[in-house]
N, C-alpha and C positions, 0 to 999 in steps of 0.2 A: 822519565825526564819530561816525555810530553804533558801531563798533569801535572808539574809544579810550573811550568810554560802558562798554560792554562789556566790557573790557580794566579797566577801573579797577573795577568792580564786584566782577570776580572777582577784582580784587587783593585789594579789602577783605573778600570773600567769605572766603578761603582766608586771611586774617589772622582773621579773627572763628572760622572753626573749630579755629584754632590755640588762641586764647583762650582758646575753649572746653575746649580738652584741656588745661589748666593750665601754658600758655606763659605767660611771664613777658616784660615790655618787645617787646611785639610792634610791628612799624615798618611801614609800606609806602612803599616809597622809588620815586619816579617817574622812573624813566629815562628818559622818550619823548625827551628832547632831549641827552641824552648818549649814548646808546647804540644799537648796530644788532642786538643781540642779545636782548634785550628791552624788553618797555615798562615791566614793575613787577616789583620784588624787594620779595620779604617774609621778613622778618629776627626770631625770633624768640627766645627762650632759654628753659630749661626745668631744673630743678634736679638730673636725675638721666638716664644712658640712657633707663629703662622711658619718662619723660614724652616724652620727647624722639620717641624711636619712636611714641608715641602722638600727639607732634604732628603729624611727618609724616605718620600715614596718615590722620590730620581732614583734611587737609590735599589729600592724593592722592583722597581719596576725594571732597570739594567736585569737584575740577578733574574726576574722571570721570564725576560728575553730569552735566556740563556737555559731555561727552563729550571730554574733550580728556586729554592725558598729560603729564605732563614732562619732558623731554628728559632731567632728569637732577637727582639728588640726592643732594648732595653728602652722600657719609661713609653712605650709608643700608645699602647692604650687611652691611657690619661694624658698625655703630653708631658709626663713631669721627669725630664730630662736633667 
């Protein structure tokens, strides 16, 4: 119980610093009963590259707080989101 506690926290966590970098329609979508690949996706949009890169790294930067990484983000390399 305590890790799905902890799991949804830092869903909302890493959605709220998204917000904060000028994400636009930010979601946290609960997979815990559909999926085996994660518990929470968080979906965000942003007007332009520059914000967008600026979301993700509120973003990355939350979740290394916390000490952890993510496996992978999509389009982040190139920026081509």
């Amino acid at each position: 119980m305590y890790r799905r506690h902890a799991c949804k926290i830092l869903g909302l966590a890493a959605a709220r610093a998204a917000l904060d970098k000028t994400a636009e329609e930010g979601v946290v979508l609960d997979l815990r009963k559909d999926s085996a690949f994660t518990e929470f996706f968080v979906v965000a949009s942003a007007a332009n590259q520059k914000q967008l890169l600026a979301v993700a790294d509120a973003v990355q930067e939350v979740l290394r707080d916390q000490g952890l990484r993510p496996k992978h983000i999509e389009g982040y390399p190139r920026q081509e989101w």
